[in-house]
TORKOLBA-970347 format. One line per 8 residues: number of its first residue (from 1); for each residue x, y, z of C-alpha. Coordinates in steps of 0.5 Angstrom, whole numbers, plus 500, padded with zeros to 3 digits. Example, Ala and Ser with C-alpha at 12.3 -4.5 7.8 and 13.67 -1.06 7.14 Angstrom:
% residues 2
1 = 525,491,516 | 527,498,514
% end
This chain:
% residues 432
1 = 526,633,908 | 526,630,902 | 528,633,895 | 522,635,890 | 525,629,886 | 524,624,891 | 517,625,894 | 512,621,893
9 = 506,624,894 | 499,620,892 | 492,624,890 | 485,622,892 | 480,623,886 | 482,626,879 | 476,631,878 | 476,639,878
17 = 481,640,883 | 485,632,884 | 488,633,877 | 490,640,877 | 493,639,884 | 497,633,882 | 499,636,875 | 502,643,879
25 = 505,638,884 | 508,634,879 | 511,639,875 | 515,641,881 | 518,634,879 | 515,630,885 | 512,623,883 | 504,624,883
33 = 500,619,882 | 493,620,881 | 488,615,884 | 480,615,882 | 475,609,881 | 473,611,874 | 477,607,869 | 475,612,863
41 = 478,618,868 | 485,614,870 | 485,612,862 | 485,619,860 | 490,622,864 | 495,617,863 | 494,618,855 | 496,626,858
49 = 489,628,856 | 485,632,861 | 477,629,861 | 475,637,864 | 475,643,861 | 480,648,865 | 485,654,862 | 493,650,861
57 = 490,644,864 | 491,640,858 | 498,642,857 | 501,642,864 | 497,635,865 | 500,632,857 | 507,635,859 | 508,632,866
65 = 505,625,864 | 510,625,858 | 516,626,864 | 513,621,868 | 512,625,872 | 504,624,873 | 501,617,872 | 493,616,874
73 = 490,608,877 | 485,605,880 | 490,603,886 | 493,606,891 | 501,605,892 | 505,607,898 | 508,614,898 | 510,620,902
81 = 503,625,902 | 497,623,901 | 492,628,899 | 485,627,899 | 480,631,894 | 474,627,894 | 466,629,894 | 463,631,900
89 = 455,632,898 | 449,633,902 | 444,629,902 | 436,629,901 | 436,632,907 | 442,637,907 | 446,633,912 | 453,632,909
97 = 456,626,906 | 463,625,908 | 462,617,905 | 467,618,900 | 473,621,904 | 472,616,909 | 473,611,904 | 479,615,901
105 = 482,614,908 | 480,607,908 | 484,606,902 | 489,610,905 | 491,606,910 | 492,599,907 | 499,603,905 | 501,608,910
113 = 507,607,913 | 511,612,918 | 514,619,917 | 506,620,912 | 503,626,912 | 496,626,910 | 492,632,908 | 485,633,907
121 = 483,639,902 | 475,636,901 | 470,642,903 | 469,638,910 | 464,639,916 | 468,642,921 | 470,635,926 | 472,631,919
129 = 480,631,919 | 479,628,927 | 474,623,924 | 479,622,919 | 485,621,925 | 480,616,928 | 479,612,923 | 486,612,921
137 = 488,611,929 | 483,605,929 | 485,601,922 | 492,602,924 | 494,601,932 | 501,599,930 | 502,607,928 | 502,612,934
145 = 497,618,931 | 497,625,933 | 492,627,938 | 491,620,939 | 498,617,943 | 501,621,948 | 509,619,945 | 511,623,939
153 = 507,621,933 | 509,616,927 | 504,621,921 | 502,628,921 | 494,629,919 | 492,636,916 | 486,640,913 | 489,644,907
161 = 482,646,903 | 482,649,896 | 480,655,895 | 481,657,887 | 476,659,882 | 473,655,876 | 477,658,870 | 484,660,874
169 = 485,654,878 | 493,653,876 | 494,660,877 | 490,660,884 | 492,654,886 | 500,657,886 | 498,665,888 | 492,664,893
177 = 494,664,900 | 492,658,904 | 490,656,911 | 493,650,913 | 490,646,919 | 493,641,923 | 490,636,928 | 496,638,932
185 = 502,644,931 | 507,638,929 | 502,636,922 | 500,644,921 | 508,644,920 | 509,638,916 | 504,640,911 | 506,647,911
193 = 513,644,909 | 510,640,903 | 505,646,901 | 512,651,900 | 514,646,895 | 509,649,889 | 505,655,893 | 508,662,892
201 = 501,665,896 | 502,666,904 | 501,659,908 | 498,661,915 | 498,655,920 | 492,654,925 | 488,647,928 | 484,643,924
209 = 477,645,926 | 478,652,924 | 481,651,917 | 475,647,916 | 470,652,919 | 475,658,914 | 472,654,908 | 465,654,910
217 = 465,661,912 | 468,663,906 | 463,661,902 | 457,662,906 | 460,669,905 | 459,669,898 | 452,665,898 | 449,671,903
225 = 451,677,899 | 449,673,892 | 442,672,897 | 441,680,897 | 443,681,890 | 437,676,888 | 433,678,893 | 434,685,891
233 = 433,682,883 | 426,680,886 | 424,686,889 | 426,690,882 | 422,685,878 | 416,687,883 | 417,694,882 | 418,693,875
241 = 425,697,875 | 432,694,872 | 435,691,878 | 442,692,873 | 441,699,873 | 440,701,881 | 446,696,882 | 450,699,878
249 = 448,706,881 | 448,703,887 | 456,701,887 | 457,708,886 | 458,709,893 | 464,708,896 | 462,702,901 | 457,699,897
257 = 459,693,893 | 453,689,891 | 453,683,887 | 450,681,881 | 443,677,881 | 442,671,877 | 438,665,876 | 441,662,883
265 = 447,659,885 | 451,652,883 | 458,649,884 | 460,645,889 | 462,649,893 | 457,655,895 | 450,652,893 | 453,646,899
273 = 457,649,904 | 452,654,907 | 449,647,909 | 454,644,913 | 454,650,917 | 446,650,918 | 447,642,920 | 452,644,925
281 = 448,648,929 | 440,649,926 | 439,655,931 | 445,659,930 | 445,660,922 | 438,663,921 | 440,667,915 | 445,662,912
289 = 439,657,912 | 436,663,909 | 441,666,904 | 440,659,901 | 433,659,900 | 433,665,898 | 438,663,892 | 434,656,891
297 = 427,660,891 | 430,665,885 | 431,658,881 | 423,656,882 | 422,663,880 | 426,663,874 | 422,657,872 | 416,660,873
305 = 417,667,868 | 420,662,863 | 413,658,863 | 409,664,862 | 413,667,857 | 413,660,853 | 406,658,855 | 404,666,852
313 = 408,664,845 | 405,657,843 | 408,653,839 | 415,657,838 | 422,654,838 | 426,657,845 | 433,657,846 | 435,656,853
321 = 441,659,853 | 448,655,857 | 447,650,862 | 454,651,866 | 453,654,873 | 457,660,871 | 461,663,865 | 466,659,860
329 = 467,653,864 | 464,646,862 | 463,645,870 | 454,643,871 | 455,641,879 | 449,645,882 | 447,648,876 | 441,652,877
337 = 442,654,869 | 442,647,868 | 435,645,874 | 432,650,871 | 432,647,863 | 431,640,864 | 424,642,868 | 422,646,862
345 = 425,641,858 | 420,636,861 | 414,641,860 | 416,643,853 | 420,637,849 | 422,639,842 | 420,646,843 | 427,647,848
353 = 432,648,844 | 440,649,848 | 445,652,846 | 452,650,851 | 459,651,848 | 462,647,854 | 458,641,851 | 459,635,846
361 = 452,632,849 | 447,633,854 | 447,630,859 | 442,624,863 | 437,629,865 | 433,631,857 | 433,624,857 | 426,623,854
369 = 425,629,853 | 425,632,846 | 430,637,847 | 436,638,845 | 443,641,844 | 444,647,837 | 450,652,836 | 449,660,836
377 = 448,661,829 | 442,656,829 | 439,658,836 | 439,666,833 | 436,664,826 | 430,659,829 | 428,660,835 | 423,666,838
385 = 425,665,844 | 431,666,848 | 432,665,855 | 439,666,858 | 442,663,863 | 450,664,863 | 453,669,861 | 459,666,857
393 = 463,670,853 | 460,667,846 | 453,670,848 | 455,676,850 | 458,676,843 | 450,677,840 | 449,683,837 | 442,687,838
401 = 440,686,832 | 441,679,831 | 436,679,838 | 431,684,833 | 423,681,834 | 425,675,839 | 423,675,846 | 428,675,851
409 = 429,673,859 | 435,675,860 | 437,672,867 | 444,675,867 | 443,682,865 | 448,681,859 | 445,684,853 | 441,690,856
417 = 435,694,853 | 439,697,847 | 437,696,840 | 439,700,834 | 434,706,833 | 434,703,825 | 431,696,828 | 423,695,832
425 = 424,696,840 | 422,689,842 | 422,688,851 | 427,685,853 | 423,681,859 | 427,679,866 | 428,674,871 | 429,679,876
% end
């Protein structure tokens, strides 16, 4: 096994998990090169600046990069690991694009050598890391690929997904356990040695296609449970009940842990995976396929009370409150936050006014719009409306009665009813 300062190890795609991942192997002392198609990205790192918002990230990447232990570019170099950490979208349709891991294994393959370990963490169909293994065995017949050749092979194919959480990756990407799948037991093995190296969480070894299915399930989990909670949110809203209120009575008892409703569900990760299950086999996954329109359903809904309440106050100036896809991160993948505010920004142009801390800009999507970007203190002081869409830690700060006299939807359930006994009591009107 190679010493942590004689591996070389290549990462594929420098974005919310290629760079923290290569930053953390780096500062094991292994030589990481990051490669990504943008140049803007690749001039960034290798300046040790970071083109993402993540806790410590800036530090660690400006501390390896000074080291030389992390550099970034847009060509591939031969090494010893190859990690690919690319997007895997969905298409119109819902079916999953693999195109960009793909093309990543096709890079990959101009400079594989004997004695590599490939290893896939993009969220994949279940089959990707064999059709990974194809591809390599058909650019390279000269190397003897596992699954592939009945003799010993000449490189190890593994599936390792991430599985951190937006806001804690550094921490998660060493405490979390990981399930590592190999085309054969051979490469699971392979990988487990490179992921000891900087992994303190337990690592268990299984075949390909059950780690990639591991990661579906796990977020497809996460969707179906958000679906009840949004749905439930629906329901109340019917109702006219405060859906926060019975969630909070209702997890009182000892095997209930509803979640928190909101305005739909974004990310990379939970508002795509379900899908790639539901490609997989349509007749089997009725309620992810469900849960999924359930959370997209509670989008449009939003949409809807937010018009109505604008269209009942002509001419007032609203404040959509975030655009991220939750709280504290700059992360707008999959926003509903961010759906649901360029559509009333094409209703309603200059009268949107957004407030996002995790902004410098907006992005393309208000082009043309009218709307545009303010701080908190403007937001409180001119706009009549305020309709809140992500609960960062900044709008949790607004007292109620800076809130006195506006008229409020408040799809996270972060500011209440309560008002000083002192101050009118205005509404506070619900996304559910």
């Amino acid at each position: 096994m190679l010493s942590d300062s004689d591996l070389k190890v290549v990462v594929l795609g420098l974005g919310y998990i290629g760079l923290p991942t290569a930053a953390v192997i780096a500062r094991t002392g292994a030589a990481v090169l990051g490669v990504d198609v943008t140049p803007a990205v690749v001039e960034t790192v290798n300046s040790g600046k970071v083109h993402i918002e993540e806790v410590d990230l800036d530090g660690l990447v400006s501390g390896v990069v000074a080291r030389g232990s992390l550099r970034a570019s847009l060509e591939i170099e031969p090494a010893d690991v190859f990690v690919i950490a690319v997007p895997t979208p969905f298409n119109a349709d819902h079916a999953p694009n693999i195109g960009y891991v793909l093309r990543a294994a096709t890079t990959i393959a101009t400079v594989l050598k004997a004695g590599d370990t490939i290893i896939l963490e993009s969220t994949s169909p279940v089959g990707t890391t064999e059709k990974v293994r194809d591809l390599l065995a058909d650019l390279r017949p000269d190397l003897k690929v596992p699954g592939r050749s009945g003799d010993q092979p000449d490189i190890a194919i593994a599936y390792c997904p991430e599985r951190v959480l937006p806001g804690r990756i550094l921490v998660e990407l060493i405490d979390n356990d990981r399930v590592i799948g190999g085309i054969t037991p051979r490469c699971a093995r392979k990988a487990l040695s490179f992921y000891r190296r900087f992994v303190r969480g337990a690592c268990v070894t299984t075949n390909a296609r059950a780690a990639e299915m591991t990661k579906l399930t796990e977020n497809a989990f996460r969707d179906v449970n958000i679906a009840f909670a949004n749905e439930l949110s629906l329901i109340a809203d019917t109702m006219a009940v405060d859906v926060w209120e019975v969630i909070r009575l209702a997890n009182r008892h000892p095997r209930v842990n509803i979640l928190s409703p909101g305005p739909g569900v974004g990310g990379h990760c939970i508002a795509v995976d379900p899908w790639f299950l539901v490609d997989a086999d349509p007749d089997n996954t009725a309620l992810i396929r469900t849960a999924r329109e359930v959370n997209d359903g509670k989008t449009d809904r939003v949409v809807e009370k937010a018009t109505a309440l604008i269209e009942s106050m002509p001419g007032v100036p609203v404040a959509c409150m975030g655009l991220a896809f939750k709280a504290n991160i700059d992360d707008f993948r999959e926003s509903p936050a961010l759906k649901i505010v360029a559509e009333l920004a094409r209703r309603f142009g200059q009268r949107i006014r957004i407030v996002e801390p995790y902004a410098t800009a907006l992005p393309t999507a208000f082009a043309g719009t009218g709307a545009r970007l303010i701080d908190i203190d403007t937001a409180i002081e001119d706009c009549g409306i305020m309709i809140v869409l992500v609960d960062h830690d900044l709008f949790k700060s607004v007292p109620a009665e800076e809130r006195v006299g506006k008229a409020v939807l408040d799809t996270r359930g972060i500011w209440g009813n309560a008002l000083p006994a002192a101050a009118p009591v205005v509404p506070l009107l619900r996304a559910g």
